[in-house]
gemmi code that builds the backbone of each chain (N, CA, C; Angstrom):
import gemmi

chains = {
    "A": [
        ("UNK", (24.716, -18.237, -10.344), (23.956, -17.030, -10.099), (23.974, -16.704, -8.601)),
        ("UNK", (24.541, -15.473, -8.195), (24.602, -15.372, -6.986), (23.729, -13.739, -6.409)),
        ("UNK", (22.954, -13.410, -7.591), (22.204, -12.047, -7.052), (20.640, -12.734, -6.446)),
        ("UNK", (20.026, -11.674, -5.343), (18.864, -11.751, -5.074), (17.586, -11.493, -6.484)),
        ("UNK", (18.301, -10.272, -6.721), (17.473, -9.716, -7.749), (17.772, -10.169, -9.078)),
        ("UNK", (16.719, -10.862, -9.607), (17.325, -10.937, -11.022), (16.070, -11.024, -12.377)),
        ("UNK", (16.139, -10.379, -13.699), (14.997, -10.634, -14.482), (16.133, -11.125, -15.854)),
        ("UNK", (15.601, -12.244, -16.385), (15.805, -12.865, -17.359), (15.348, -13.640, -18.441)),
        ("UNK", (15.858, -14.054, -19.564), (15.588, -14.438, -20.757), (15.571, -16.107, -20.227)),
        ("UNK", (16.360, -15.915, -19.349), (17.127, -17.789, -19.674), (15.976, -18.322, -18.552)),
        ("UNK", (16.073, -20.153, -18.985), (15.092, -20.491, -17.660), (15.767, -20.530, -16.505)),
        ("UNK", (14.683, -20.637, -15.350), (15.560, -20.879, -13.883), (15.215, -22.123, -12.989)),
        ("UNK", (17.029, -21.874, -12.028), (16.378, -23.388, -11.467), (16.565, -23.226, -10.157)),
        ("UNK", (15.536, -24.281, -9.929), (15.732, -24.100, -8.325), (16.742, -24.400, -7.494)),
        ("UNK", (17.889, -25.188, -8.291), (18.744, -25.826, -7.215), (19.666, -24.774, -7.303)),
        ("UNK", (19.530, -23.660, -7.965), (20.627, -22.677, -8.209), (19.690, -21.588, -7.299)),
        ("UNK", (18.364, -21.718, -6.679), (17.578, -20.690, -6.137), (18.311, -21.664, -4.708)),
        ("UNK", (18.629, -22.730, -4.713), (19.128, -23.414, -3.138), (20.038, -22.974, -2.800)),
        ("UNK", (21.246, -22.597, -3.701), (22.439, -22.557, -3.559), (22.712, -21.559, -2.716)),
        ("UNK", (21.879, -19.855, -3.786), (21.561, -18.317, -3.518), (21.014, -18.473, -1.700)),
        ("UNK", (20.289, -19.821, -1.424), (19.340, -19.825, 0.085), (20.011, -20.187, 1.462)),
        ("UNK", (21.132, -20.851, 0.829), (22.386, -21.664, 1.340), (22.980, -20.657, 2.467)),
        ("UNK", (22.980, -21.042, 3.618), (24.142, -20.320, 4.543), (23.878, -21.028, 5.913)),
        ("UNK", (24.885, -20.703, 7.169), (25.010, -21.286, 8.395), (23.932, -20.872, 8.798)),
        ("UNK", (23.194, -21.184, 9.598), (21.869, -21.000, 10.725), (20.715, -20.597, 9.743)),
        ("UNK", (21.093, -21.018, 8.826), (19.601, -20.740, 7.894), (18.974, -22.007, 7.643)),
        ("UNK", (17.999, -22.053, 9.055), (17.343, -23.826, 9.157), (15.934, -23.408, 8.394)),
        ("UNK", (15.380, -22.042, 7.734), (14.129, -22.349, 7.022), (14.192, -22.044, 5.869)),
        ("UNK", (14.476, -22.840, 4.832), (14.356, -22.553, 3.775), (12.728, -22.603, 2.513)),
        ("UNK", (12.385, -21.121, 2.203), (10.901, -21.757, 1.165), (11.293, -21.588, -0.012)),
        ("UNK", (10.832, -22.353, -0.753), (11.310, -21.551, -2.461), (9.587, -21.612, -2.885)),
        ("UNK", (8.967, -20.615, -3.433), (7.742, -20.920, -4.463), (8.193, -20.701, -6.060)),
        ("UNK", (7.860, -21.692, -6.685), (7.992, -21.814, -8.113), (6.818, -21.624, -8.637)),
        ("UNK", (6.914, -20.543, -9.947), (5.432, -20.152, -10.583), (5.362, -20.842, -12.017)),
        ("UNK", (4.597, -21.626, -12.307), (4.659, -22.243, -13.656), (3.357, -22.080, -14.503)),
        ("UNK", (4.064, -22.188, -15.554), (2.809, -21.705, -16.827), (1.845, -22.727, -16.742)),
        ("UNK", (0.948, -22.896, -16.689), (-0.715, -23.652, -16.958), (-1.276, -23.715, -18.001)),
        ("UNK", (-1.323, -24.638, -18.749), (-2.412, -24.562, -19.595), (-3.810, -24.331, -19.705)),
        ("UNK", (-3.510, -23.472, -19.479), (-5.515, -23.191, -19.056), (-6.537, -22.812, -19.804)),
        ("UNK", (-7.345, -23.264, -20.219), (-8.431, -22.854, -21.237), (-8.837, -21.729, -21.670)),
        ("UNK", (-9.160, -20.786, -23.069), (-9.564, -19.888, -23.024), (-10.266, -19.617, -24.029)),
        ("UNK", (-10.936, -18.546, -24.134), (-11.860, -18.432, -25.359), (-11.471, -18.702, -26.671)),
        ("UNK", (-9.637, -18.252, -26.544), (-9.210, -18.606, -27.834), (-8.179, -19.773, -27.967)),
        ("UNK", (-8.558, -20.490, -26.962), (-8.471, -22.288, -27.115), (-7.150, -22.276, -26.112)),
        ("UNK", (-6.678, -23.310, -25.935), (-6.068, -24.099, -24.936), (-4.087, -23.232, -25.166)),
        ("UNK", (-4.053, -22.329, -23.677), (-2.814, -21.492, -23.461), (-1.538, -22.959, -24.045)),
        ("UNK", (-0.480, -21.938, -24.757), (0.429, -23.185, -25.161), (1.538, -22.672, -24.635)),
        ("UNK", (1.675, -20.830, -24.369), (2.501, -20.232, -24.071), (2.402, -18.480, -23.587)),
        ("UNK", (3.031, -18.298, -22.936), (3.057, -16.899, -22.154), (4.058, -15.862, -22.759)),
        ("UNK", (3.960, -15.046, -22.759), (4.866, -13.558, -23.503), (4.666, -12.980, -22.080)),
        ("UNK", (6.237, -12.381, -21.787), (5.964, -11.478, -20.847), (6.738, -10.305, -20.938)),
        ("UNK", (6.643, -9.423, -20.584), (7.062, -7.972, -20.822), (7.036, -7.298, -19.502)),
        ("UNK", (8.000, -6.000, -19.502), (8.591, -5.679, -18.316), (8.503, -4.291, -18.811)),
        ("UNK", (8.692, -3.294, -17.301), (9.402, -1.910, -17.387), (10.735, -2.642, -16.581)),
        ("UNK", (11.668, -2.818, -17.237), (12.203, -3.834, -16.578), (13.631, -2.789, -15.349)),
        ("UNK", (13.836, -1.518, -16.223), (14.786, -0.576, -14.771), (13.607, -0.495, -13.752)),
        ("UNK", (12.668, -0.246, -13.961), (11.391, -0.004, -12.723), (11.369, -1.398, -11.552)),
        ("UNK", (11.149, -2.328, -12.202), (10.646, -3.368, -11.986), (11.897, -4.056, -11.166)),
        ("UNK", (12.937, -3.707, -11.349), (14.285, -4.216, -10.850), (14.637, -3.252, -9.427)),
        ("UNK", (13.665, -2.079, -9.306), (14.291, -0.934, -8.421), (13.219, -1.883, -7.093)),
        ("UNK", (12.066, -2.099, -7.701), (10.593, -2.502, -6.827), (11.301, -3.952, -6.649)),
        ("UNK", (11.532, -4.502, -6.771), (12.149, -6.230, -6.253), (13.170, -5.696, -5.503)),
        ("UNK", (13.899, -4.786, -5.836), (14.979, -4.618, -4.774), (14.417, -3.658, -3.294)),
        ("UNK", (13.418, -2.821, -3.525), (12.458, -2.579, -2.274), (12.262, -3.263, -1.452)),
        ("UNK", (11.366, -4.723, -2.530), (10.771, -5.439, -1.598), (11.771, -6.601, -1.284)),
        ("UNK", (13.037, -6.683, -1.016), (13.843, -7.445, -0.910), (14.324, -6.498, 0.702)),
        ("UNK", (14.971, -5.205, 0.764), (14.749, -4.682, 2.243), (13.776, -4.781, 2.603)),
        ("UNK", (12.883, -4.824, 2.439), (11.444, -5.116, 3.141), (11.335, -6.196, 3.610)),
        ("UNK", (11.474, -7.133, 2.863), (11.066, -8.643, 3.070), (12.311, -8.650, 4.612)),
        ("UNK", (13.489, -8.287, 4.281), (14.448, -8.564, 5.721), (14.256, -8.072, 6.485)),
        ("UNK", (13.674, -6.493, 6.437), (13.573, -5.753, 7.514), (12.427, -6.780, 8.653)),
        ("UNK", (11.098, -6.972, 7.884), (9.811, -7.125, 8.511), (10.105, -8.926, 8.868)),
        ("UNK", (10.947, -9.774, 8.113), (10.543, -10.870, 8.479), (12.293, -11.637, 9.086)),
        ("UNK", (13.089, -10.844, 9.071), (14.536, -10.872, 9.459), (14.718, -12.154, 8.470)),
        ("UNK", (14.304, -11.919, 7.218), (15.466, -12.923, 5.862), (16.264, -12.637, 5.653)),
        ("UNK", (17.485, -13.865, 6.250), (18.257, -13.601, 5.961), (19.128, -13.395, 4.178)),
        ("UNK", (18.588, -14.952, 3.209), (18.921, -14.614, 2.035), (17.676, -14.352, 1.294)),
        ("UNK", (17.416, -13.765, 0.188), (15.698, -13.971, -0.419), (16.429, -14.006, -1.812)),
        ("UNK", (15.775, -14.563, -2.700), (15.461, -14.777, -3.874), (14.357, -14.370, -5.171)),
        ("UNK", (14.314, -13.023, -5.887), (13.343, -12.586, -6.682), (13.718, -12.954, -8.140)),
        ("UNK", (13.006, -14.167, -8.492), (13.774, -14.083, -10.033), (12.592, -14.330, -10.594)),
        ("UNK", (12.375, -13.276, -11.740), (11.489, -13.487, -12.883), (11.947, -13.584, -14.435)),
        ("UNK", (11.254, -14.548, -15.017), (11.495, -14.274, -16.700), (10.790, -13.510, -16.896)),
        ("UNK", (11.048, -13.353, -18.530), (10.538, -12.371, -19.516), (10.932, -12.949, -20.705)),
        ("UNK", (9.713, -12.336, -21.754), (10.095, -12.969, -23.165), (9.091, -14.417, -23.389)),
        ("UNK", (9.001, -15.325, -23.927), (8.429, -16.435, -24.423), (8.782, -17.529, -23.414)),
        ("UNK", (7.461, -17.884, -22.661), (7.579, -18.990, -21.757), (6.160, -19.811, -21.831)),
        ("UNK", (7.048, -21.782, -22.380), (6.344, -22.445, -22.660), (5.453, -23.012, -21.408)),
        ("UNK", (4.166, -23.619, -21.502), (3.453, -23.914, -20.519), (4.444, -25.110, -20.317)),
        ("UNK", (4.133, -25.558, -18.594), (4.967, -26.189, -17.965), (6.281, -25.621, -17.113)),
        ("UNK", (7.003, -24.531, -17.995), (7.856, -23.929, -17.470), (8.199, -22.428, -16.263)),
        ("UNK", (8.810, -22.787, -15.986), (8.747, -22.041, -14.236), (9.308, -20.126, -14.947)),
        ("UNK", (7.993, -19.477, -14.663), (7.921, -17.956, -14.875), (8.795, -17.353, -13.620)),
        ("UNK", (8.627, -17.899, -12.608), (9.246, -17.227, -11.340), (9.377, -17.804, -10.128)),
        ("UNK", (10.830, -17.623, -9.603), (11.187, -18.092, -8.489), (11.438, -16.774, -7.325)),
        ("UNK", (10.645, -17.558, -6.135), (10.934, -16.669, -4.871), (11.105, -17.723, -3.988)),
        ("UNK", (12.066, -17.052, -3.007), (12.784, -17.516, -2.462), (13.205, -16.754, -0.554)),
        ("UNK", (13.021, -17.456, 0.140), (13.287, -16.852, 1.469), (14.246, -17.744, 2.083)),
        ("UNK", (15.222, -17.441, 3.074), (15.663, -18.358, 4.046), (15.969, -17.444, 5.157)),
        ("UNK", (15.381, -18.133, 6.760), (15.324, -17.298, 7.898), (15.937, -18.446, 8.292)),
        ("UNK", (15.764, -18.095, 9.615), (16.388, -19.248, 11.087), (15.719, -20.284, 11.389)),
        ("UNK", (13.836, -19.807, 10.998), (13.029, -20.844, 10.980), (11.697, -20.604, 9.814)),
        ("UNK", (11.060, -22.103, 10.162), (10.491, -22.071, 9.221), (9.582, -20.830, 8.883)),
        ("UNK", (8.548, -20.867, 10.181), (7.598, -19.341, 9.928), (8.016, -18.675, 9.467)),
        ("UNK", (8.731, -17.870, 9.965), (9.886, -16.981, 9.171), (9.845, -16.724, 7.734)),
        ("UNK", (10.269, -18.311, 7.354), (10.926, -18.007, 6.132), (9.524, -18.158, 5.090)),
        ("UNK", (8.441, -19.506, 5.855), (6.973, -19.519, 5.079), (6.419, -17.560, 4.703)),
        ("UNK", (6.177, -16.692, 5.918), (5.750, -15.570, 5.556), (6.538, -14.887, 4.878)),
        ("UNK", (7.853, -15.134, 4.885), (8.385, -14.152, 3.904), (8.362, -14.277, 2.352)),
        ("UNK", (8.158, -15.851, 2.020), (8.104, -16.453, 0.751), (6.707, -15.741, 0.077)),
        ("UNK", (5.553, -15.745, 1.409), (4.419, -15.711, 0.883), (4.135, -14.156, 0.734)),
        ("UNK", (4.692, -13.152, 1.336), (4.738, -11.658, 0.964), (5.179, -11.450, 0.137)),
        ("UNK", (6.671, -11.837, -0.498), (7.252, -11.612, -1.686), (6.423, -11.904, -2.814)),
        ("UNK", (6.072, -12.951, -3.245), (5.262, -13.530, -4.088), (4.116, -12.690, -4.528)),
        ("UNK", (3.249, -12.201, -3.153), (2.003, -11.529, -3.590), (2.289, -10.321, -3.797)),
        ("UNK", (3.328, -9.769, -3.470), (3.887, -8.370, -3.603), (4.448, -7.882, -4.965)),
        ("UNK", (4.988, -9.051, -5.731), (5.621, -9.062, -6.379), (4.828, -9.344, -7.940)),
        ("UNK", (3.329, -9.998, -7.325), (2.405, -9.633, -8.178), (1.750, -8.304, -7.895)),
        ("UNK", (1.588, -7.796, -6.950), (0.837, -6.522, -6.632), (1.075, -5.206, -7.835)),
        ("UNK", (2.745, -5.473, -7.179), (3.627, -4.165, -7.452), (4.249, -4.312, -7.910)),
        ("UNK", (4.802, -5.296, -8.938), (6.005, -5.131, -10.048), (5.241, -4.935, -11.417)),
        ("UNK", (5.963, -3.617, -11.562), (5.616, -3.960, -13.456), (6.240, -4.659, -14.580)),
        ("UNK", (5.324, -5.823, -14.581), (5.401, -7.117, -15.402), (4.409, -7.531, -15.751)),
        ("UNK", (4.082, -7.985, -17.303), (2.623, -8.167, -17.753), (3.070, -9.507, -18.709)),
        ("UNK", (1.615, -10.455, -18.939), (2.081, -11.267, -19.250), (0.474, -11.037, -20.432)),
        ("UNK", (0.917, -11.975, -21.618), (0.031, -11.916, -22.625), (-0.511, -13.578, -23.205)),
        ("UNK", (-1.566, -13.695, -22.960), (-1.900, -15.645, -22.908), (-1.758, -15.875, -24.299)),
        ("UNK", (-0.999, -16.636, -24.994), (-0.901, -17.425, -26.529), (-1.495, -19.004, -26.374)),
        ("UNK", (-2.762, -18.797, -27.267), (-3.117, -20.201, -26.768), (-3.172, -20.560, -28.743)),
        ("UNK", (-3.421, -21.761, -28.754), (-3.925, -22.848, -29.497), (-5.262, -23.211, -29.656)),
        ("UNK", (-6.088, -22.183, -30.843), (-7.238, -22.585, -30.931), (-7.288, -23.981, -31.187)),
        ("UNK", (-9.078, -24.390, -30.629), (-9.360, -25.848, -30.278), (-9.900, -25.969, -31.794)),
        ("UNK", (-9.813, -27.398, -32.207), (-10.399, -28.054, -33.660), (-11.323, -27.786, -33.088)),
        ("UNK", (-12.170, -27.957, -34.234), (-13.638, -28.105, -34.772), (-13.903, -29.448, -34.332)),
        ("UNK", (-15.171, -29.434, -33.744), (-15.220, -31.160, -33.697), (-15.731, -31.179, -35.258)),
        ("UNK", (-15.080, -32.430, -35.345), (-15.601, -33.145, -36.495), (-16.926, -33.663, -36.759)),
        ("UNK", (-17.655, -33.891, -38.100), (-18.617, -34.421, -38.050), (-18.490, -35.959, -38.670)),
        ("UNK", (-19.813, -36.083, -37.776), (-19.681, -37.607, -37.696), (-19.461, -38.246, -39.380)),
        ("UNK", (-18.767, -39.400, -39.686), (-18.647, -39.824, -40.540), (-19.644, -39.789, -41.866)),
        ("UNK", (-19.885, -39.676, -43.231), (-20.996, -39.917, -43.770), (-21.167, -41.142, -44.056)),
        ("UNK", (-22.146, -41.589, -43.827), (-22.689, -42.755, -43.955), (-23.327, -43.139, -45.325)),
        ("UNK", (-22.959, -43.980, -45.968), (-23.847, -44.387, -47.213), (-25.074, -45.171, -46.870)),
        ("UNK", (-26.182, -45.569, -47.398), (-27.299, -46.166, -47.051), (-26.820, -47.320, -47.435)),
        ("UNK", (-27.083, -48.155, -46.525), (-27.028, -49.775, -47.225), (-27.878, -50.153, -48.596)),
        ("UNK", (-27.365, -51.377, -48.937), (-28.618, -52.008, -49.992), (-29.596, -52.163, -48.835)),
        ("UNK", (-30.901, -52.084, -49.254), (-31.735, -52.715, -48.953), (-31.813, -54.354, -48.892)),
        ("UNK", (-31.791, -54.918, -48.071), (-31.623, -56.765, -47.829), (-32.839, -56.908, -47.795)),
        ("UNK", (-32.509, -58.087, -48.827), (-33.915, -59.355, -48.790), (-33.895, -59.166, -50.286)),
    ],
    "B": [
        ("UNK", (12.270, 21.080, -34.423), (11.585, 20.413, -33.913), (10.832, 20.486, -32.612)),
        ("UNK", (9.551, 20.095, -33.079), (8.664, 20.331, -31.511), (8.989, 20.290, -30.486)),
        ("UNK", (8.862, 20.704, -29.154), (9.404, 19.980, -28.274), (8.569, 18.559, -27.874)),
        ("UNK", (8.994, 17.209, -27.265), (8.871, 16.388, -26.976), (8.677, 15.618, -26.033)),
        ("UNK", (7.750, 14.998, -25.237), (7.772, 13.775, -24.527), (7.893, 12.155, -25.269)),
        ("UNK", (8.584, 11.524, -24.377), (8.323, 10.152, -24.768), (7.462, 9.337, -24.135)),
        ("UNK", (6.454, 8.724, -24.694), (5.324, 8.108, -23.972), (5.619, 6.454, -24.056)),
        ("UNK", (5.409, 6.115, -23.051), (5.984, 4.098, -23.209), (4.531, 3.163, -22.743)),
        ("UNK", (4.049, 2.873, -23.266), (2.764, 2.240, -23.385), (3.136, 0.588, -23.348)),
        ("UNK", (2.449, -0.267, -22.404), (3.179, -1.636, -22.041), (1.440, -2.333, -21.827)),
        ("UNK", (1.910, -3.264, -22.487), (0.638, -4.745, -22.128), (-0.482, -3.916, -22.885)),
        ("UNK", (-1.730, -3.857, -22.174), (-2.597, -3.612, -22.692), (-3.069, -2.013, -23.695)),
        ("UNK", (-2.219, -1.331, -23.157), (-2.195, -0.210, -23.288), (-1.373, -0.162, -24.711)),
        ("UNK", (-0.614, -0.799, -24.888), (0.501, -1.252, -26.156), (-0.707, -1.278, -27.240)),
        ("UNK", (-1.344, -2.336, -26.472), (-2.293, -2.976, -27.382), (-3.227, -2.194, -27.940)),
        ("UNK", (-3.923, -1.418, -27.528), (-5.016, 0.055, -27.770), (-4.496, 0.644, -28.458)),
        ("UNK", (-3.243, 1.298, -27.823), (-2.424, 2.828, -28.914), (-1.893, 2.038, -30.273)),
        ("UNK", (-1.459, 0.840, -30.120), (-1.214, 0.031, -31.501), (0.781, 0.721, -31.947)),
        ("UNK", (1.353, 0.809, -30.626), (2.395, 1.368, -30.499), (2.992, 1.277, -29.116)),
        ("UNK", (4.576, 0.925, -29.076), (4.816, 1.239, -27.995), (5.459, 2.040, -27.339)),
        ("UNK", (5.781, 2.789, -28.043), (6.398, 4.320, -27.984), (5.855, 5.611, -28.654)),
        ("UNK", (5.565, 6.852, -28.117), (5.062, 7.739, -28.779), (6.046, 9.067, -28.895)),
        ("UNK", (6.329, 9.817, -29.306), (6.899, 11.082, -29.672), (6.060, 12.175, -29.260)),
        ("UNK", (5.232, 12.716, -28.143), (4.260, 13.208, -27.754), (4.476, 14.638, -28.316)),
        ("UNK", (3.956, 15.680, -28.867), (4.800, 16.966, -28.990), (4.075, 17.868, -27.913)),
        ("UNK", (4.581, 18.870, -27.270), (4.124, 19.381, -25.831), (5.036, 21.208, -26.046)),
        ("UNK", (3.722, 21.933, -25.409), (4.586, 22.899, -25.233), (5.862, 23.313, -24.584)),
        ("UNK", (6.812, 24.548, -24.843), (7.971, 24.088, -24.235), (8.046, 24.449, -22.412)),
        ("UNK", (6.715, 24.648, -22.222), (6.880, 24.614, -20.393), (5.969, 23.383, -19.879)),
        ("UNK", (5.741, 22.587, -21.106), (4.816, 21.198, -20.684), (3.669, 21.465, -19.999)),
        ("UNK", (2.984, 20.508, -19.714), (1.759, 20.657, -19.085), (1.362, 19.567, -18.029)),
        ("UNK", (0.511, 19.567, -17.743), (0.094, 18.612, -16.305), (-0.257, 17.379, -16.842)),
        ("UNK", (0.676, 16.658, -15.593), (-0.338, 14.894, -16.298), (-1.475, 14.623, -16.821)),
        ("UNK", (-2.568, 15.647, -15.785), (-3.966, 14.883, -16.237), (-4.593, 15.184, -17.808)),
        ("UNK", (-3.578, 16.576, -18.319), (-4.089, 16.965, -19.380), (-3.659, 15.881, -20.517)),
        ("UNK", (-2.401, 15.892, -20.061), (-1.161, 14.532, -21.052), (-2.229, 13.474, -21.535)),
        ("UNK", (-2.647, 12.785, -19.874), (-3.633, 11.670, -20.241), (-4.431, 11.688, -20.572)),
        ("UNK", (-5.284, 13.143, -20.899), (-6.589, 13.200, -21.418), (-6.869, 13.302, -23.025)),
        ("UNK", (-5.726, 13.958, -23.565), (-4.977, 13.915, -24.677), (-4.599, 12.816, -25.133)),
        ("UNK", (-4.216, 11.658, -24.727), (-4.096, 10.737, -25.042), (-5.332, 9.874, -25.719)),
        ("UNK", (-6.207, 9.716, -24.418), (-7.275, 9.339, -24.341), (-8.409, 9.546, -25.699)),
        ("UNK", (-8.229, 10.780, -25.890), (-8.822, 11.996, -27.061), (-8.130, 10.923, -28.149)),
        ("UNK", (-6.851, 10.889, -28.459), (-6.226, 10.655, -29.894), (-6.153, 8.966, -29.521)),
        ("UNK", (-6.466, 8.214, -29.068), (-6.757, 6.741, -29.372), (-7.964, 6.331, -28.221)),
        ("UNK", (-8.649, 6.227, -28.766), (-10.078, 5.894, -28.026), (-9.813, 4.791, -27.476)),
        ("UNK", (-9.311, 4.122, -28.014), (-9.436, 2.400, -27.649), (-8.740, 2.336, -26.466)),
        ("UNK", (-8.030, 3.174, -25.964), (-6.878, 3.365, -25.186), (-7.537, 4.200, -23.489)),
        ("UNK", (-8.860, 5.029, -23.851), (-9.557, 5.998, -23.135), (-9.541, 5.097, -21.869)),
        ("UNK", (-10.505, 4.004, -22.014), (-11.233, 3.103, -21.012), (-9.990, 2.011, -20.189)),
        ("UNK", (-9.075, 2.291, -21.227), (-8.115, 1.986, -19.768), (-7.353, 2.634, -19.090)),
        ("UNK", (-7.136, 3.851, -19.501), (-6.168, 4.776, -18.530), (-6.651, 5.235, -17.367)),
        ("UNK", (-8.364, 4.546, -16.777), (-8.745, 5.231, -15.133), (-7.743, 4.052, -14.690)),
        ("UNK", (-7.442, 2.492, -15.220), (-6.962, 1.680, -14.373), (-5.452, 1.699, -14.138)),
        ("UNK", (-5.003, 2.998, -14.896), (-3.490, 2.522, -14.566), (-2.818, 3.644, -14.209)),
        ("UNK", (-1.295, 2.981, -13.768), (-0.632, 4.013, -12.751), (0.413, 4.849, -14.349)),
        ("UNK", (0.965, 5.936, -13.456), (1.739, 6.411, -14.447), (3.058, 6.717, -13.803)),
        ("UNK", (3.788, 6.555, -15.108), (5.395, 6.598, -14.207), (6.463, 7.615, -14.827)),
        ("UNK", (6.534, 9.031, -14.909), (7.703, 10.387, -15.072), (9.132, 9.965, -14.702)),
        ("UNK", (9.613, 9.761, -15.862), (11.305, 9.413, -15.278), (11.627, 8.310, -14.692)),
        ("UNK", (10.831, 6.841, -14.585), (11.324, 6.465, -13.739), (10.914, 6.135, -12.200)),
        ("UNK", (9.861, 7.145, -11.869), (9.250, 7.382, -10.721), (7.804, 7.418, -11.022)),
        ("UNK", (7.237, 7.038, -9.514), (5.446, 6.680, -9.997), (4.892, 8.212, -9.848)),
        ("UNK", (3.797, 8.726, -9.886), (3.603, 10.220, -10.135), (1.889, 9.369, -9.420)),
        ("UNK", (1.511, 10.329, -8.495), (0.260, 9.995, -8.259), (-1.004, 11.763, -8.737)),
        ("UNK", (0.171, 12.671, -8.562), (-0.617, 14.323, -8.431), (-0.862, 14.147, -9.947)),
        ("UNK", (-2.729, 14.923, -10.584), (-2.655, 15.058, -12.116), (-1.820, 16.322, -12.031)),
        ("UNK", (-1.819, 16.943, -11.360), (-1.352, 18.130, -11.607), (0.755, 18.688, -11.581)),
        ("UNK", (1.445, 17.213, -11.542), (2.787, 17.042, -11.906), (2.976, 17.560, -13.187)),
        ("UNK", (3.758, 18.403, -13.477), (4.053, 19.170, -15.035), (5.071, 18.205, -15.705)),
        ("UNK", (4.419, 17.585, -17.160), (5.272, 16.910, -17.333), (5.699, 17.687, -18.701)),
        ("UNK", (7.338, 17.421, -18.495), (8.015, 18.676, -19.594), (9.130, 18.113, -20.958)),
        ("UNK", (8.862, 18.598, -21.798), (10.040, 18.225, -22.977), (10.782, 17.514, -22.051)),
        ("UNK", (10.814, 16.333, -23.062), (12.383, 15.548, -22.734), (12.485, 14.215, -21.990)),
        ("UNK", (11.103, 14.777, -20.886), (10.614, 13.887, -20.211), (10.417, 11.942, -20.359)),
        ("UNK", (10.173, 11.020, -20.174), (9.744, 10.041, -20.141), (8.288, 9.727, -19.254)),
        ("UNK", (7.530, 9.324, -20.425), (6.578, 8.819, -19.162), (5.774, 7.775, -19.590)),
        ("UNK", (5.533, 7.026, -18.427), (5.452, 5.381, -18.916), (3.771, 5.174, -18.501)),
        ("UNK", (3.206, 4.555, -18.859), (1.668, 4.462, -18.366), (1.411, 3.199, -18.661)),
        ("UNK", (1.093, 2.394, -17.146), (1.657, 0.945, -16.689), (0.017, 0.573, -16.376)),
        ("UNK", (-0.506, -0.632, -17.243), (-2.062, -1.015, -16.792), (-1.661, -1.801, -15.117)),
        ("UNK", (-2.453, -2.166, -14.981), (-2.870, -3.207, -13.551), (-1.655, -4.376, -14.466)),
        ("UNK", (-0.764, -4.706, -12.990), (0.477, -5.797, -13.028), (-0.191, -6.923, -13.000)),
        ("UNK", (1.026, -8.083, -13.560), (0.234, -9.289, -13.673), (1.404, -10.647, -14.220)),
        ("UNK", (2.593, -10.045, -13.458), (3.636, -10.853, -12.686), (3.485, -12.019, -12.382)),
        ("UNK", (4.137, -13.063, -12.431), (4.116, -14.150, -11.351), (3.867, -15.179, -12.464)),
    ],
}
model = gemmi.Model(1)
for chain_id, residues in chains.items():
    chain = gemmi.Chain(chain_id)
    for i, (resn, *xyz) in enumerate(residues, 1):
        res = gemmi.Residue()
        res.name, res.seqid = resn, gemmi.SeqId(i, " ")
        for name, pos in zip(("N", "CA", "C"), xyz):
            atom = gemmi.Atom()
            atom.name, atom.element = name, gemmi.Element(name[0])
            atom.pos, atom.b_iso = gemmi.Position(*pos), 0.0
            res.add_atom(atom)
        chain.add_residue(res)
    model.add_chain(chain)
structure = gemmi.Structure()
structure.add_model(model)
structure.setup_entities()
């Protein structure tokens, strides 16, 4: 994979977000990886994420904020990759990616993309959880004989 | 046949209209966004209380004026609060 911009079905990896970060005098490299959580909810414990896109929109706005991100923070490579579709908890929803000359650099640019990219991309995600059992009740107990 | 907009309803908004595409029928010199959305609003209630929170998008492009004429043929997408990442 050699685009900045990219939205997909398939999972992603980071050493292929290294590769995309890869070049001469690019001593700061950040990658942030976004991963699904299991996180509690009214309708019991998230098992998995649905996500959905305007996805020509959403591809025009990553590529915005991709001149942006170089203009304001001189990145040299950046990295916008999001899924879409069915993503199990544990698994990485989105990779961003900066590499400058140095680290600052490349830390603020990682960290604009990211929040930007939640701000202003249209992409929505829908929580599928796993309602929680019932606790059980306690065992029934028969009465003993009476002893003696 | 009427003339037409296509309406694209995403995430929550999907969820209200109980659809994610609409066939809007519109006169043939169209009319202004805010009426579009108020009309909307009118024919799925469930749908009313979220359209102050979201942006709307003609063709492709974000539209902030109610008063943009949106006309046969058109596309228009009505996008709740993002939630990316």
């Amino acid at each position: 994979m050699t685009v900045s911009v990219h939205l997909t079905r398939r999972p992603l990896s980071v050493a292929a977000a290294m590769r995309v970060l890869s070049g001469p005098g690019l001593g700061g490299v950040v990658v942030f990886a976004g991963r699904v959580r299991p996180d509690r909810t009214p309708a019991g414990r998230v098992t998995k994420l649905e996500y959905e896109g305007d996805l020509a929109l959403a591809r025009s706005v990553l590529a915005d904020l991709e001149r942006t991100a170089q203009r304001r923070f001189g990145a040299v490579r950046i990295v916008l990759w999001h899924r879409f579709g069915t993503i199990k908890v544990g698994e990485v929803s989105v990779l961003v990616g900066a590499a400058c000359g140095h680290r600052s650099a490349a830390f603020d640019a990682a960290r604009y993309l990211i929040e930007e990219l939640k701000r202003s991309v249209p992409i929505w995600k829908t929580e599928r959880a796993r309602p929680a059992r019932r606790p059980r009740r306690p065992p029934y107990r028969r009465r003993g004989r009476a002893s003696g | 046949m009427a003339p037409r907009v296509t309406i694209l309803l995403f995430a929550t908004a999907r969820l209200a209209a109980g659809a994610s595409e609409l066939r809007w029928p519109v006169e043939p010199g169209g009319l202004p966004l805010g009426s579009l959305v108020r009309s909307l609003g009118s024919r799925y209630p469930k749908l009313a209380p979220i359209l102050p929170t979201c942006r709307f998008v003609l063709n492709g492009r974000y539209v902030v004026s109610r008063a943009t004429r949106v006309r046969p043929g058109d596309k228009f997408a009505v996008h709740p609060p993002y939630g990316g990442g």
